[in-house]
Wavefront OBJ file of the C-alpha trace (Angstrom):
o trace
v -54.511 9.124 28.196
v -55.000 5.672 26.273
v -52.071 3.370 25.971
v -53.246 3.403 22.076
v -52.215 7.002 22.094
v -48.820 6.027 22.703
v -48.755 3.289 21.085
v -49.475 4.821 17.700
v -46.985 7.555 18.310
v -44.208 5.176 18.543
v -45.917 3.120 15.395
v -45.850 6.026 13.530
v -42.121 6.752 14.311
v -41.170 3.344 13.665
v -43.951 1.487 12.014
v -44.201 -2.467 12.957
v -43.303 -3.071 9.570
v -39.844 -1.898 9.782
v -39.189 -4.846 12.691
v -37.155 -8.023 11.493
v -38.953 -11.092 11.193
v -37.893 -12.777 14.220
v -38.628 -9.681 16.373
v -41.500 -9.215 18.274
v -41.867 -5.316 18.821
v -45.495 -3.638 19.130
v -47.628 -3.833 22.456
v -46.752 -7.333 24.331
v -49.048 -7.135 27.141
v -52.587 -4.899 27.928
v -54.922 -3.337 25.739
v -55.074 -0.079 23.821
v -58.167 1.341 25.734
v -56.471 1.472 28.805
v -55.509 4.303 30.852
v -52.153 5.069 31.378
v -51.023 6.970 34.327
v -47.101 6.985 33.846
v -44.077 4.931 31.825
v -40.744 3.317 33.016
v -38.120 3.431 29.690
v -35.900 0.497 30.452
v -33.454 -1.083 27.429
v -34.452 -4.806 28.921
v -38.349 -5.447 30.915
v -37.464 -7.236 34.115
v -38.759 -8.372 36.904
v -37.181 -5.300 38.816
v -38.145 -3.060 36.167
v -42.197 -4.189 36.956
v -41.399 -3.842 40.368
v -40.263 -0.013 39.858
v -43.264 0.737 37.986
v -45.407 -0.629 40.862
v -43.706 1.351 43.069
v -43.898 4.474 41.447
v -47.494 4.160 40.462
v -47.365 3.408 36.586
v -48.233 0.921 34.905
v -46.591 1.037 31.220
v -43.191 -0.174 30.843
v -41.645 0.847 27.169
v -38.788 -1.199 26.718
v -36.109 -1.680 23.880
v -36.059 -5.313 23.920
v -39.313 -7.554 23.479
v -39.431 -9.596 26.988
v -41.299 -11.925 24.913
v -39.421 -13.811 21.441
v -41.165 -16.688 20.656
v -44.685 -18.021 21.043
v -45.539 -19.034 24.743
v -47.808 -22.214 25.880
v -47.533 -21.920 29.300
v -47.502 -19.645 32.302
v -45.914 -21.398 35.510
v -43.971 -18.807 36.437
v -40.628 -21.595 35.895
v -38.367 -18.773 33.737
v -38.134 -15.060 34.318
v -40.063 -14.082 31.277
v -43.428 -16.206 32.989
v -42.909 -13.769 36.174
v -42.348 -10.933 33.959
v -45.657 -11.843 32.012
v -47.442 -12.800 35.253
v -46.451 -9.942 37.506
v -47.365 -7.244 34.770
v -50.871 -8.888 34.231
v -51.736 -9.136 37.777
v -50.408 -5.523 38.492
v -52.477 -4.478 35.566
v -48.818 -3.041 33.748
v -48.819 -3.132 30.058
v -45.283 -4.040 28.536
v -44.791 -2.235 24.633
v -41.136 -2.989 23.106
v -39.725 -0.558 20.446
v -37.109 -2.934 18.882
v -35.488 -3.359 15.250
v -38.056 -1.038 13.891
v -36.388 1.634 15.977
v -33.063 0.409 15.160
v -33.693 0.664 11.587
v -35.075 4.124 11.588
v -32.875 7.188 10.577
v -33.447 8.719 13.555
v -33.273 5.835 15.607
v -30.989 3.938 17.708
v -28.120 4.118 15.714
v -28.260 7.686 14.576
v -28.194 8.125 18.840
v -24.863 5.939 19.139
v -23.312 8.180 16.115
v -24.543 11.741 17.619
v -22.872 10.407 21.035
v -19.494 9.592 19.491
v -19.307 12.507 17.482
v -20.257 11.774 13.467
v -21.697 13.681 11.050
v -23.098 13.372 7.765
v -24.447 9.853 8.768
v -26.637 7.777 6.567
v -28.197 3.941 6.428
v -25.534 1.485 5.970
v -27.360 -0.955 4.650
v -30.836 0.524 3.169
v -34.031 -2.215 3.100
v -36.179 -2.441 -0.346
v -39.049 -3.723 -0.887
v -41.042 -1.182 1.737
v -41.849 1.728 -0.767
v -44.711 1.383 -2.964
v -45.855 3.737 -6.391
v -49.315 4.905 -6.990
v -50.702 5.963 -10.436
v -53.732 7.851 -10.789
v -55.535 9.651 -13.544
v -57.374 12.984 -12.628
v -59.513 15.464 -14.824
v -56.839 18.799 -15.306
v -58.934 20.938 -13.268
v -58.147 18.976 -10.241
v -54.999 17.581 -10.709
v -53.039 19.967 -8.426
v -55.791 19.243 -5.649
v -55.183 15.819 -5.964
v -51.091 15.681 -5.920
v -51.505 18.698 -3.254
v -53.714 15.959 -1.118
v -51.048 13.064 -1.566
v -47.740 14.941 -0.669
v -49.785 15.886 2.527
v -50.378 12.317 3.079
v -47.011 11.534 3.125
v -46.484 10.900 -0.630
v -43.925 11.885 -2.788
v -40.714 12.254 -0.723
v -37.652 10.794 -2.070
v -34.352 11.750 0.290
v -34.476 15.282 0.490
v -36.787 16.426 -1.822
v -40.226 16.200 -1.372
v -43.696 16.432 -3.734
v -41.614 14.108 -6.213
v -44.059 13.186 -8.847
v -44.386 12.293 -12.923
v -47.332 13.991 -15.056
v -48.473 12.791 -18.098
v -51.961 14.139 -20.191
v -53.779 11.642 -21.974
v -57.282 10.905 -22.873
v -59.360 8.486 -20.386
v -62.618 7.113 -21.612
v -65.530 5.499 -19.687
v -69.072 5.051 -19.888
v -71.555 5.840 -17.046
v -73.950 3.529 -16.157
v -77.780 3.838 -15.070
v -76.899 4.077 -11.618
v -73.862 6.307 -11.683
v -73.045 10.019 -10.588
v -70.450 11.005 -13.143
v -68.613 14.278 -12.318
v -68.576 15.007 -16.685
v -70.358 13.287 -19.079
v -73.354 11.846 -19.182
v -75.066 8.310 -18.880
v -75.085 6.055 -21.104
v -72.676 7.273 -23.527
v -69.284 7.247 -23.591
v -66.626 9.771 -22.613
v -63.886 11.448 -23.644
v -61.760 13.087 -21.100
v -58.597 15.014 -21.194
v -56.559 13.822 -17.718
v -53.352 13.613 -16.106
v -51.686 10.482 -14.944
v -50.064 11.148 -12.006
v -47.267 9.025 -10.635
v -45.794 9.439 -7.137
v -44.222 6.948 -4.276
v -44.823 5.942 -0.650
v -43.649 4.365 2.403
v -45.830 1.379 1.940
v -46.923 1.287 5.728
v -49.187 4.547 4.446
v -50.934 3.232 1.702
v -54.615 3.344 3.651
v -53.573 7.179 4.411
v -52.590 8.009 0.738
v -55.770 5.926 -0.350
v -58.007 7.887 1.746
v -56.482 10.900 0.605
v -56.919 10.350 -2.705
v -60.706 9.464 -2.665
v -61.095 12.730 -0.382
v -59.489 14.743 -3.151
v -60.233 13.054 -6.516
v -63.645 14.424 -8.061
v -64.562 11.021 -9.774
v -66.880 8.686 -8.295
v -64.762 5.575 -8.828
v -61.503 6.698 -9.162
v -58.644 4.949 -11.655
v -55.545 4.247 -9.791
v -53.047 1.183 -10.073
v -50.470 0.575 -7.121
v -46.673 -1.113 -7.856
v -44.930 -2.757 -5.102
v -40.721 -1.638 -5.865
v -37.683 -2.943 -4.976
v -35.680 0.082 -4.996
v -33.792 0.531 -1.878
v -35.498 3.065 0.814
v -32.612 4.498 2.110
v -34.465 6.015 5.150
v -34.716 2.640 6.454
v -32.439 -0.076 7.223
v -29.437 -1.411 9.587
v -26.671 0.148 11.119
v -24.901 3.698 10.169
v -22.156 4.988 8.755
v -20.705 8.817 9.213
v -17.473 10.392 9.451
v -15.430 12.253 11.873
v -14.975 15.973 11.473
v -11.280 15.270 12.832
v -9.330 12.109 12.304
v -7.855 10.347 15.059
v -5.411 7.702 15.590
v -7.376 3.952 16.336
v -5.971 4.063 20.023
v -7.246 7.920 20.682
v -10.735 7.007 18.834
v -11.160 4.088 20.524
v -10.589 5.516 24.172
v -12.988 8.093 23.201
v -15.725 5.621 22.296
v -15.017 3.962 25.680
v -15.255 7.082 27.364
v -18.743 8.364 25.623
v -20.274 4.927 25.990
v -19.105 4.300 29.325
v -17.824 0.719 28.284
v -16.042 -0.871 30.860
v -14.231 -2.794 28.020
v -13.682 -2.739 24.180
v -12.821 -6.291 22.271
v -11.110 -5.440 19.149
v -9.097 -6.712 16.138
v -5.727 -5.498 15.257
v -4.939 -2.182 14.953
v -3.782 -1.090 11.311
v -1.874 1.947 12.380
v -4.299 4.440 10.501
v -5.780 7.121 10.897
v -9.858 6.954 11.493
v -12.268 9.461 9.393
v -14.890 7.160 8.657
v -16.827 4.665 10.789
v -19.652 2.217 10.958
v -21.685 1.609 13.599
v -24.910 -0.722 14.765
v -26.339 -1.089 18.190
v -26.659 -4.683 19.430
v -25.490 -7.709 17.391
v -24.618 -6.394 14.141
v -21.614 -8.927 12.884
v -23.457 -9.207 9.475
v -22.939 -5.722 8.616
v -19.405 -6.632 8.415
v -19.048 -6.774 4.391
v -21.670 -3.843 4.155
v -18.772 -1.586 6.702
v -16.190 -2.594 4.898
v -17.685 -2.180 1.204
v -19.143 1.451 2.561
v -15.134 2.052 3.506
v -15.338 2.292 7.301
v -12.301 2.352 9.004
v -14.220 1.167 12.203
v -17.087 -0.793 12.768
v -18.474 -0.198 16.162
v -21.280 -3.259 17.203
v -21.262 -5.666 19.821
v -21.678 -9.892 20.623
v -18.737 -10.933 18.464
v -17.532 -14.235 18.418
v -13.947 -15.373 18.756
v -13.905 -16.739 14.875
v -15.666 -14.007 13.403
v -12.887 -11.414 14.522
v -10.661 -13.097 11.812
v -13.222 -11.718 9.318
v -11.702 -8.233 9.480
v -8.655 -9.341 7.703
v -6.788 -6.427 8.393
v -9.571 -4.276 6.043
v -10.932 -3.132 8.900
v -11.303 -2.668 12.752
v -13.767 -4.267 14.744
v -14.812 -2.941 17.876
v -16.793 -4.978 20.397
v -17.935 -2.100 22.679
v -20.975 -4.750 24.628
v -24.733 -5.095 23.718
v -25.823 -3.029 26.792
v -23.518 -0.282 26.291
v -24.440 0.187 22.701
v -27.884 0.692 23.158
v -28.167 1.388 26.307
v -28.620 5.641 25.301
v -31.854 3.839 23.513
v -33.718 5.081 26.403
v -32.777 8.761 26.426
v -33.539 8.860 22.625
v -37.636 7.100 23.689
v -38.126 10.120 26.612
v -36.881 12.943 24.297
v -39.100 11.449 21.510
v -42.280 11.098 23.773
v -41.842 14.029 25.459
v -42.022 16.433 22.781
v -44.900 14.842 21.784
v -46.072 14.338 25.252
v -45.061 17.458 27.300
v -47.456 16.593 30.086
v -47.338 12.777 30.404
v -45.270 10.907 33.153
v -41.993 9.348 32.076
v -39.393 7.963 33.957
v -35.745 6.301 32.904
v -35.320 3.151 35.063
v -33.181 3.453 37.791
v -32.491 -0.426 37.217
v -29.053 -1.517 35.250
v -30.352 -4.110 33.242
v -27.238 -5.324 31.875
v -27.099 -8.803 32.185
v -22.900 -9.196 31.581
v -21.016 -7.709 34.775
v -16.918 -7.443 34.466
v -14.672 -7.767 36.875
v -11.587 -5.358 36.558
l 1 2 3 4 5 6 7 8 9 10 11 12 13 14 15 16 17 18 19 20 21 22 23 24 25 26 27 28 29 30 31 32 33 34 35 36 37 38 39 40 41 42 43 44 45 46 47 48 49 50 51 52 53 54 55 56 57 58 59 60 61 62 63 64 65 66 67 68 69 70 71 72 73 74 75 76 77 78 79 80 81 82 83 84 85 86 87 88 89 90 91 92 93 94 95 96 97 98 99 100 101 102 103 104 105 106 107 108 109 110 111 112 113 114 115 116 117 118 119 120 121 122 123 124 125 126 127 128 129 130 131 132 133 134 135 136 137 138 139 140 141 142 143 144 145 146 147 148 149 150 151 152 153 154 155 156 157 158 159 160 161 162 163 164 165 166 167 168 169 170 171 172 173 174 175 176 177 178 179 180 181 182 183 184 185 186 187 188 189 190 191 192 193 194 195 196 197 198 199 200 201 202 203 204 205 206 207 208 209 210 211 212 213 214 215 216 217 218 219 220 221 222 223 224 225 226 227 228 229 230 231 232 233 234 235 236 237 238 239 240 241 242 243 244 245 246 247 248 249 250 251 252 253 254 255 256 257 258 259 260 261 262 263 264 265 266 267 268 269 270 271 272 273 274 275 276 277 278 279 280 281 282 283 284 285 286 287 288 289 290 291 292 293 294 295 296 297 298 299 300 301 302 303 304 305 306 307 308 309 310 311 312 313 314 315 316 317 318 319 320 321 322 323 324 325 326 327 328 329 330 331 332 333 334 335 336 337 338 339 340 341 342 343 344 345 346 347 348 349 350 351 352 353 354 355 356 357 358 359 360 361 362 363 364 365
């Protein structure tokens, strides 16, 4: 199939918009109208990870981390993301990275890390705003239920866990039909009086063309009325890190083995222990130190993350325990979470997990 196939499976999972600014997810290298045969998973593209897909005969590599950051003037091959770049152009390999916008999914990375440790009743710790968008339109009574029925299939209209959320209002809209119009009532050149319904509803606002198209598909009108708001309440199915609870406390030591042992960390960094007993816990894959105040507001008794700094372990202040568990090893189930996803879409396409341990920090014990 086409790599745009994929690629706007994975989109529509975790839209490009979701990404943090600095991040460079979305398709890094190739073009959507090319075949693919197969896909190597990998949390990190390397040089070995190319190589594997070469070997085996694919030539997509879906990776959690972007290989490429930053802009890129030149191509000597001097660093190893230049002979990443090169050897996946010249091997005709297309690279796509599925970063923070999969992280700040709900059923992302860090909903994986929670299911592996054991939490329930998880939820975004710290929910984005400024991504959900309302739309108010006006539509004759007769086709008023067509119309919301139309946007709530579009993806409108969902607000936690209730869905086909909308407002109704009747009113009287007036308009005059032109020379050249169509009008669905009334008639040219005189003005109208028509008995309507304003109907208000919300939407991720990475669907607006969908729940646009919708409505014009739906609405009877030949211009249709309709006004669109930008909001800044928070969209709690989006955002970083997690919190959940335990269904059994433990003591800090017995929790913390645990999370060694389901993350197969060959160390944890922590703070002090505070002698308590742990119910409820925070977690974020990757560098999440700035979740801190958000853990410790949301109560957390643990905040699992990783790429802590010596000073910044003085920030728990005894309110809470920091675990270091390792970049790698918190995402690193990142991969398993991509082949289930693709899969099920996917029953019949080639995917492979790396065989390649692309954790750059070794330890010796």
């Amino acid at each position: 199939m086409k790599l745009s196939q994929i690629s706007t499976f994975l989109e529509k999972i975790a839209p490009l918009s979701y990404q943090e600014d600095y991040d460079n997810s979305g398709l890094i290298v190739g073009h959507p109208d090319q075949v693919v045969s197969g896909a190597v998973i990998s949390v990190d593209c390397t040089e070995d990870v190319i190589d594997e897909a070469i070997q085996m005969g694919f030539n997509l590599v879906i990776s959690h981390h972007p290989i490429v950051f930053k802009g890129m003037k030149k191509f000597t091959g001097k660093n190893y993301v230049e002979r990443v770049i090169i050897k996946a152009i010249k091997n005709d390999i297309a690279i796509y990275a599925i970063h923070t916008n999969f992280d700040n999914v709900l059923n992302g990375v860090n909903k994986k890390i929670c299911d592996i440790i054991g939490l329930v009743n998880c939820s975004i710790l710290s929910p984005k705003t400024n991504l959900l968008k309302k739309l108010v339109t006006f539509s004759p009574i007769s086709h008023a239920e067509q119309v919301r029925k139309a946007l709530f299939e579009a993806g409108a209209g969902n607000i936690g866990n209730y869905s086909e959320c909308s407002f109704n209002a009747t009113g009287n809209g007036t308009f005059l039909a032109g020379q050249n119009t169509d009008p669905y009532v009334g008639q040219k050149g005189i003005r109208h009086i028509e008995e309507e319904v304003r109907i208000e509803t919300i939407f991720p606002g990475h669907i607006e063309r969908e729940i646009l198209q919708a409505l014009h598909l739906a609405h009877p009108y030949e211009e249709v009325a309709y006004d669109l708001y930008n909001l800044e309440n928070k969209y709690r199915e989006v955002g970083s890190g997690m919190i959940g609870n335990l269904e059994i406390s433990m003591d800090e030591d017995a929790f913390l083995n645990h999370v060694k042992n389901k993350l197969n960390a060959k160390v944890i960094r922590h703070t002090q222990l505070r002698t308590r007993k742990v119910n409820r816990v925070a977690v974020c894959g990757g560098s999440g130190g700035f979740l801190l105040p958000k853990a410790i507001a949301a109560g957390a008794d643990i905040f699992i993350t990783a790429d802590y700094k010596y000073h910044e372990f003085f920030d728990a202040d005894k309110k809470i325990v920091i675990a270091d568990v390792g970049h790698f090893e918190s995402e690193q189930f990142t991969q398993q979470l991509l082949l289930e996803i693709i899969t099920e879409k996917f029953p019949n396409f080639a995917l492979r997990l790396t065989t390649q341990n692309t954790n750059p920090i070794n330890y010796l014990i």
